[in-house]
C-alpha positions as CSV (number, residue, x, y, z in Angstrom):
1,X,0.0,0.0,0.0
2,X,1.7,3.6,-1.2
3,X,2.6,5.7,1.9
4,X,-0.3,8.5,0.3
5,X,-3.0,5.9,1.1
6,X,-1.9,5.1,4.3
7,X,-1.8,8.6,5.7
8,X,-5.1,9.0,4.1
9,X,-6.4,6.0,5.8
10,X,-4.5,6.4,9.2
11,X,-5.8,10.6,9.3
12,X,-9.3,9.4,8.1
13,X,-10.0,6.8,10.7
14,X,-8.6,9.4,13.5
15,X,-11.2,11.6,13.0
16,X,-13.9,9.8,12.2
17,X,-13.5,8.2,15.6
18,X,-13.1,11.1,17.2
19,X,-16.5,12.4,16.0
20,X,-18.1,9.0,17.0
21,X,-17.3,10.0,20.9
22,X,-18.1,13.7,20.1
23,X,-21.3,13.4,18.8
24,X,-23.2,15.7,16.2
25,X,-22.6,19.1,17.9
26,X,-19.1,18.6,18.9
27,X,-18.3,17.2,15.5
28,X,-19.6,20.7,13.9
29,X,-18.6,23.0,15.9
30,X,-15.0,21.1,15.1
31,X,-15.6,21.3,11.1
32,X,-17.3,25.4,11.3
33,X,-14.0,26.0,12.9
34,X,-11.5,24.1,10.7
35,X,-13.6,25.6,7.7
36,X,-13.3,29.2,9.2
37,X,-9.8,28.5,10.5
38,X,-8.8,27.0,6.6
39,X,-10.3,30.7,4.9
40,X,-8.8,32.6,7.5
41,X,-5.0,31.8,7.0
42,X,-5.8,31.4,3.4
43,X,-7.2,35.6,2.8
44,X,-4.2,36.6,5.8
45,X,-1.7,34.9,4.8
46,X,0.4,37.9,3.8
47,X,-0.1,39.9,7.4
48,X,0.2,36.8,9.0
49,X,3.8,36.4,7.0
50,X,4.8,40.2,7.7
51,X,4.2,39.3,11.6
52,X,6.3,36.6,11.3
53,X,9.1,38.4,9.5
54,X,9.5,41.2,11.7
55,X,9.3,39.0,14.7
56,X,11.2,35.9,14.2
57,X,14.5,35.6,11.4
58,X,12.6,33.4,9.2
59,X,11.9,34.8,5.9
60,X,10.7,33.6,2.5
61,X,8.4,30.8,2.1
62,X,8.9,29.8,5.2
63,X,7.8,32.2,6.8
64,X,4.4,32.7,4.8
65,X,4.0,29.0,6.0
66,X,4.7,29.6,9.6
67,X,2.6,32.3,9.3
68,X,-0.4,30.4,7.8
69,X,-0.3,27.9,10.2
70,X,-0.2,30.2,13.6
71,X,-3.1,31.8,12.3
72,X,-5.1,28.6,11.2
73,X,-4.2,27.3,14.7
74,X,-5.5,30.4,16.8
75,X,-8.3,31.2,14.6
76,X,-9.7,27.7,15.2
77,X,-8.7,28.2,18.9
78,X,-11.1,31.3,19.0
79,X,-13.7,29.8,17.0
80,X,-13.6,26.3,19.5
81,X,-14.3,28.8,22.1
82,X,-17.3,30.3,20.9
83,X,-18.9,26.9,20.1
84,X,-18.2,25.7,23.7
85,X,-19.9,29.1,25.1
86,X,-22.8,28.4,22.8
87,X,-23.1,24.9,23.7
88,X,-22.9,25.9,27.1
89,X,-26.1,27.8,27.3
90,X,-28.2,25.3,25.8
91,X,-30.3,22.8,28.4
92,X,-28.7,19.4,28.4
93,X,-25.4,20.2,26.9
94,X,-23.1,17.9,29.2
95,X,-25.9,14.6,28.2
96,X,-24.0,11.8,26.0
97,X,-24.3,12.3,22.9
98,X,-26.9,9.4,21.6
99,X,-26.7,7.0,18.8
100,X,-28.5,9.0,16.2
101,X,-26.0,11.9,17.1
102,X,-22.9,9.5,17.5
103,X,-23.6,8.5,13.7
104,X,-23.6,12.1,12.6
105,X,-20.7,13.1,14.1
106,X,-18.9,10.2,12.7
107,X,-20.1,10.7,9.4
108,X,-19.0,14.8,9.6
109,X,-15.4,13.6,11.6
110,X,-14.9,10.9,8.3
111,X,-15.4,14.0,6.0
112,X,-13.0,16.6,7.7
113,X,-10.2,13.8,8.5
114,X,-10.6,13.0,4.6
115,X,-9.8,17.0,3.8
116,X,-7.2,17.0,6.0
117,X,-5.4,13.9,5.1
118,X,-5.2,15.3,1.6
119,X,-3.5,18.4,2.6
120,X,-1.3,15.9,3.9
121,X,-0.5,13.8,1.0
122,X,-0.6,17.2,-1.4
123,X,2.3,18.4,0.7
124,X,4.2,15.1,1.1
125,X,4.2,15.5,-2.8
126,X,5.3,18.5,-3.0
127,X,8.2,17.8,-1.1
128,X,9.1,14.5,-2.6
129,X,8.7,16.3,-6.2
130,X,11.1,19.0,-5.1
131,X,13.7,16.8,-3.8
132,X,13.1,14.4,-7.1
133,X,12.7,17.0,-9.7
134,X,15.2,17.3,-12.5
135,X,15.5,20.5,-14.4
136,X,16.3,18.4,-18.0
137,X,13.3,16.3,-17.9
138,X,11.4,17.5,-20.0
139,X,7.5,16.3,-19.3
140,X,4.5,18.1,-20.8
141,X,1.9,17.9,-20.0
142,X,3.4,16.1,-16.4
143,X,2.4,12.4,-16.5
144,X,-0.5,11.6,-14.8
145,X,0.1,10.5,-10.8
146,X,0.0,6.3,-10.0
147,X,-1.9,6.7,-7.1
148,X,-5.8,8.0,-6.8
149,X,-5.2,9.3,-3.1
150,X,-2.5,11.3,-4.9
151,X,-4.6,12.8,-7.7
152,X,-7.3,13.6,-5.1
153,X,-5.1,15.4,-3.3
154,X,-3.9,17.7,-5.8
155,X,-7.6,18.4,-7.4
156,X,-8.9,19.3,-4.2
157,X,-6.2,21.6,-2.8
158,X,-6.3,23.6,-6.6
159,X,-10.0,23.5,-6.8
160,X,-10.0,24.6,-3.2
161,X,-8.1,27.3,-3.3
162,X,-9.2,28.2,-7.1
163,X,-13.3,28.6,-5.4
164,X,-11.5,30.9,-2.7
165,X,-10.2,33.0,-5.3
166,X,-13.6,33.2,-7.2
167,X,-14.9,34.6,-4.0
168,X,-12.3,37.7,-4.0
169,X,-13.4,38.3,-7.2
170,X,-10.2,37.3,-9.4
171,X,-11.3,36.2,-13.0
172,X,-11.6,33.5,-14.6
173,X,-8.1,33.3,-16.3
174,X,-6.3,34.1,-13.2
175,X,-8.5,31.2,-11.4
176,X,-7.7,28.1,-13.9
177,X,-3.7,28.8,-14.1
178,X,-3.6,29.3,-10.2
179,X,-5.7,26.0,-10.4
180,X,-3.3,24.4,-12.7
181,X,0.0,25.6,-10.5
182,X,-1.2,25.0,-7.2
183,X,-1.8,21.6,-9.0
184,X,2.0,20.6,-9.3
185,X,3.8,23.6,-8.3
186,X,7.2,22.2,-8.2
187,X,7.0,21.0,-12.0
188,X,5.6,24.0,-13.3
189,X,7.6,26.2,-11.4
190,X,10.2,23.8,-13.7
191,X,8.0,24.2,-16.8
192,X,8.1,28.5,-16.2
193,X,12.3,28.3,-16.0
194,X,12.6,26.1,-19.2
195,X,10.5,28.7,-20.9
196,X,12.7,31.9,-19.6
197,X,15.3,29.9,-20.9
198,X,13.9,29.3,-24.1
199,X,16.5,30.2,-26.9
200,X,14.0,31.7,-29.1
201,X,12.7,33.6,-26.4
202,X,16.5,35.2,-25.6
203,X,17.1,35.7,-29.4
204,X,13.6,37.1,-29.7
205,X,13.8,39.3,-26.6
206,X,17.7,40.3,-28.3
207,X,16.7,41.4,-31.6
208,X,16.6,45.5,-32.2
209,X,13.1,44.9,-34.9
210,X,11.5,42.6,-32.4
211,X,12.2,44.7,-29.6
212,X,10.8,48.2,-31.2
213,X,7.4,45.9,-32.0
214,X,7.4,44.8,-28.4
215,X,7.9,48.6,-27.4
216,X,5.0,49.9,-29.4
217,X,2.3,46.8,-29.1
218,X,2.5,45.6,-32.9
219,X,1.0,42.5,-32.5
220,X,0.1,41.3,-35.7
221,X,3.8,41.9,-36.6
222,X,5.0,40.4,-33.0
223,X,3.0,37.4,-34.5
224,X,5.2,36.8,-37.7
225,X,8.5,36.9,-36.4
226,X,10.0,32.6,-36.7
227,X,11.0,33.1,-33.0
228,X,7.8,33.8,-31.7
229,X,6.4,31.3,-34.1
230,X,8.5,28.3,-32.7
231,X,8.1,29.6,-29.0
232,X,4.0,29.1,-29.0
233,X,4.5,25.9,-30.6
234,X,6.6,25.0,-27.6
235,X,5.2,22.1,-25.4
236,X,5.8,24.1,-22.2
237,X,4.5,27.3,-23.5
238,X,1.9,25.5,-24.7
239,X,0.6,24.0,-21.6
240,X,0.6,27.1,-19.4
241,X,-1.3,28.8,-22.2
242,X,-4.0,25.7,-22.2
243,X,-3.7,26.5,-18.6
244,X,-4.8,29.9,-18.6
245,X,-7.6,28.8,-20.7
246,X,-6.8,29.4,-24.0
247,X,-7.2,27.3,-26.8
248,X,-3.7,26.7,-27.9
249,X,-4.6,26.3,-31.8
250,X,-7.0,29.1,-31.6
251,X,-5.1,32.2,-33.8
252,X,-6.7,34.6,-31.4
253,X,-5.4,33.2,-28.3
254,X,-2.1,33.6,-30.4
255,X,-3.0,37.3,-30.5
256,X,-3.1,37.9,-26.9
257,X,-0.2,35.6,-26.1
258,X,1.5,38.3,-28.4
259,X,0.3,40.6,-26.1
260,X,1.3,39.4,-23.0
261,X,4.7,38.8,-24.2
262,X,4.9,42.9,-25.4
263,X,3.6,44.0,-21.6
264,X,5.7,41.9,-20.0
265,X,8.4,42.8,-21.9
266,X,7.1,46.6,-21.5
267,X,7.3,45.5,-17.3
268,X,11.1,44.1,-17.7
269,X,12.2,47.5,-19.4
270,X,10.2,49.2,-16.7
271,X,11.7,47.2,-14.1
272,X,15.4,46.4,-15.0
273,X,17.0,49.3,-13.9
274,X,16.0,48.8,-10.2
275,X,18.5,47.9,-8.2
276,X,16.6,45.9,-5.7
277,X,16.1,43.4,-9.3
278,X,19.8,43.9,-10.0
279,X,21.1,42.9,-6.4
280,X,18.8,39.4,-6.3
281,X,19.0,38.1,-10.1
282,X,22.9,38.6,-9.9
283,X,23.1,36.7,-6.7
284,X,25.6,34.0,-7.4
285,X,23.3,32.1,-4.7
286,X,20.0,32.7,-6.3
287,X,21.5,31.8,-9.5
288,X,22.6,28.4,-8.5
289,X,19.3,27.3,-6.8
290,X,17.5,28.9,-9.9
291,X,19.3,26.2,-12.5
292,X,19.5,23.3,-9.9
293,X,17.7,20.6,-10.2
294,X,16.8,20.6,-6.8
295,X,14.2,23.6,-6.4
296,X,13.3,23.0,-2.5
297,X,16.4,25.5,-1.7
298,X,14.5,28.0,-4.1
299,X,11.3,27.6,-3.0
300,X,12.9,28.4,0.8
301,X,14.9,31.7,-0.4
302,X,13.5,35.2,0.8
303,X,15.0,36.4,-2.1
304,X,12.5,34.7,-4.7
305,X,9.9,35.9,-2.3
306,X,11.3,39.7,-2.6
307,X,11.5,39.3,-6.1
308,X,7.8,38.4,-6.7
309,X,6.6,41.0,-4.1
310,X,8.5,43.7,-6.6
311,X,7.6,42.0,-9.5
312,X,3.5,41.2,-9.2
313,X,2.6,44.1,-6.2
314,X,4.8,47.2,-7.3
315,X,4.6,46.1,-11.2
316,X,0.9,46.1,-10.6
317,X,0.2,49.8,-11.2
318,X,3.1,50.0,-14.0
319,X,1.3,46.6,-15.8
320,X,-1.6,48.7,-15.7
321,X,0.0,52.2,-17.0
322,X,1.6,50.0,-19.9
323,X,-2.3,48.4,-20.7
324,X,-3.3,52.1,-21.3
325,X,-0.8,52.9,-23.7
326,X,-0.8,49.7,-25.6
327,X,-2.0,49.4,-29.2
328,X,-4.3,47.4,-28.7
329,X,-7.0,47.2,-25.6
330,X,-8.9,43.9,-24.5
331,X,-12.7,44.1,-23.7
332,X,-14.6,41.4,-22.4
333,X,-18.0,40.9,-24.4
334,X,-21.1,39.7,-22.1
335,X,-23.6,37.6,-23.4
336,X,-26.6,39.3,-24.8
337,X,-24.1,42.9,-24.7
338,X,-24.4,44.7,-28.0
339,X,-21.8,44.1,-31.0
340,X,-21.5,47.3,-32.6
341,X,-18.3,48.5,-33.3
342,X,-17.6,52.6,-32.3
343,X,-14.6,54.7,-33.6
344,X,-13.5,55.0,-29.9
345,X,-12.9,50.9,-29.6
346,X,-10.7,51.1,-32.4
347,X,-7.5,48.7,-31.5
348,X,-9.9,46.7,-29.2
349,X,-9.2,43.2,-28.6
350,X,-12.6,41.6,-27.4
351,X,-12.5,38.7,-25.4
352,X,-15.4,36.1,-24.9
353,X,-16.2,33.2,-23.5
354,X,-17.4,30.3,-26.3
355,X,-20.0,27.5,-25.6
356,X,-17.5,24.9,-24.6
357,X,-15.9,26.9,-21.7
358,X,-12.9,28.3,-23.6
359,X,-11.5,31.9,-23.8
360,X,-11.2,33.5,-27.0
361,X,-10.3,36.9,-28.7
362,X,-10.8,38.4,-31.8
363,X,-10.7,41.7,-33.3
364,X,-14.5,42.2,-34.1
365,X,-17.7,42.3,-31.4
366,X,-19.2,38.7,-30.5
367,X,-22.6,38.2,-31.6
368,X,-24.7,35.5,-29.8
C-alpha cells in the first residue's frame, strides 16, 4: 500500500473516531472552525507572514507557512471557544451524545479527517517532487500521478483554493492557471524556468526589430517573427497557455499571447534598472538554486519571495499604466451585450467566452 493511502487512511479513521465519541454538535462546531480557521489563513496569509518576518528571522516561504499555520491554529482556537460558550447555554449540553447523534458526528469527523489527510499527501508530494525534480526532464503535459489518493489530493487543494479565489473576485483566467499551478507547483515552477530559458525567447527578446514591435504593441507583426512562431508551438508554453484557458490552436489566443509577451516585456524595461532586481537576479546564490535541479532550496529563499513581491505588487500599477498605452485594448463581451463597433474601440481586442468553456479573442464584437 503507497505511503499516500496510508496517511489518508491512518488521518481518516482518527477523525472519524473522534466524531463518533463527540457526537453531532461537537463534530460541527469542530468542522465550522476548521472551515473558518482554513479561509482565514488562506485571505491573511500575507499579514500573517509580515508578523512573522519582523518577529522571528525566518523569511521567504517559510515564513508565509509559519505564518499560515499560527493563524489557522489560533483562529480555530477562538472559533472552538465560541462553540463551547454556545453549547454551554443550551439545556442538556453535558448529556451523551446518543446514537443518532454519535452517527452524525462520525459521518462529519470521516469528512474533515478525509480533507485534512489530503493536505497531507498534497504536501508530502510537493516535497518529494522537489527533492526528485530534475530540471532536464522535459514532461508536458506532467504524467499523470500512479496513485488516486495522490490525484485527489492535488484536485482538491487547486480546486479549493481556485473557489477561494472566485470569491475575492479574481477572473476566470487568473482562477484556472492558479488552479493548474497549485496543481503541481514544483513542476511548473520547472516548466516557467525552461520557458525563460527558451532560446527563441532570448534571441527574440535580443533582436533591435523585435524589440521596437514589443515597445509599441505591434502584435500582428510580434506574430510573424519565426522566433515567436516556434516559442508558442513550444510544449511548455503551450501547456501554461491551455492552462490559462486558452485554446492553444486558436489564432486569437495567439494574438493575446502576443500581447502578453509585449507587456511583460514593456514591465522588464520598466523594471530592470531597479537595483533591488539587480542585487537578487545577480546573486551567485540565487543563481545556483535557480538552474538546480533541486528547487526546495528555491522555494525556501527570501529572495525569490522579494523578487515576486516587486515583480506582481509594485509592477501592478506599471502593468496597468503599460495596458493604457498599448496598441491594442482587451474588452470582455457579455452575453446578450451589444456588438456594434464605435470609432472610440478602435484597436480593441474583445474577449469572450465560447459554448464549450474556452476563452477567445478576436478583433471584431461577439454576436450571440
Amino acid at each position: 500500500m503507497a505511503t499516500a493511502t496510508i496517511i489518508f487512511l491512518v488521518i481518516t479513521g482518527f477523525f472519524a473516531i473522534r466524531g463518533y465519541f463527540n457526537g453531532f454538535w461537537g463534530s460541527l462546531s469542530r468542522s465550522v472552525s476548521f472551515i473558518g480557521a482554513y479561509g482565514a489563513a488562506f485571505y491573511f496569509s500575507k499579514d500573517a507572514a509580515a508578523l512573522v518576518k519582523a518577529h522571528t528571522p525566518l523569511e521567504g516561504a517559510v515564513a508565509y507557512l509559519a505564518g499560515s499555520i499560527g493563524l489557522f491554529v489560533l483562529a480555530m482556537f477562538g472559533l472552538r471557544l465560541i462553540f463551547w460558550l454556545l453549547k454551554q447555554m443550551m439545556p442538556g449540553s453535558n448529556d451523551k451524545p446518543g446514537t443518532v447523534s454519535r452517527v452524525g458526528g462520525l459521518l462529519i469527523g470521516a469528512l474533515i479527517g478525509g480533507f485534512i489527510g489530503l493536505l497531507l499527501v498534497y504536501t508530502l508530494d510537493i516535497y518529494t517532487s522537489a527533492k526528485e525534480l530534475k530540471a532536464d526532464a522535459i514532461e508536458t503535459p506532467p504524467p499523470p500521478a500512479n496513485n488516486a489518493i495522490s490525484k485527489a489530493a492535488k484536485l482538491t487543494v487547486s480546486k479549493s483554493a481556485g473557489a477561494l479565489m472566485a470569491l475575492s473576485g479574481v477572473s476566470d483566467n487568473s482562477i484556472q492557471l492558479s488552479e493548474a499551478f497549485i496543481s503541481d507547483p514544483v513542476a511548473n515552477m520547472d516548466r516557467v524556468n525552461r520557458v525563460t530559458q527558451n532560446p527563441d525567447l532570448k534571441k527574440m527578446l535580443d533582436d533591435r526589430r523585435t524589440q521596437r514591435l514589443l515597445r509599441r504593441g505591434e502584435i500582428d507583426e510580434l506574430m510573424q517573427v519565426p522566433e515567436f512562431k516556434r516559442l508558442i508551438a513550444d510544449p511548455d508554453m503551450k501547456y501554461l497557455m491551455q492552462a490559462s484557458g486558452m485554446d492553444i490552436n486558436d489564432k486569437d489566443s495567439a494574438r493575446e499571447t502576443a500581447r502578453k509577451v509585449s507587456l511583460g516585456w514593456q514591465r522588464i524595461e520598466v523594471m530592470k534598472n531597479d537595483p533591488r532586481v539587480q542585487e537578487i537576479i545577480n546573486d551567485p546564490e540565487f543563481q545556483q538554486q535557480l538552474n538546480a535541479s533541486n528547487k526546495l532550496a528555491l522555494l525556501t529563499n527570501p529572495k525569490l519571495n522579494e523578487l515576486a513581491g516587486i515583480i506582481f505588487e509594485e509592477g501592478s500599477d506599471n502593468l496597468a499604466t503599460l495596458e493604457q498605452d498599448s496598441q491594442y485594448r482587451i474588452r470582455t463581451m457579455e452575453s446578450g451585450e451589444d456588438a456594434t463597433v464605435n470609432e472610440d474601440e478602435a484597436g480593441t481586442i474583445y474577449r469572450y467566452t465560447d459554448k464549450n468553456g474556452n476563452v477567445r479573442y478576436s478583433d471584431r464584437p461577439v454576436e450571440d
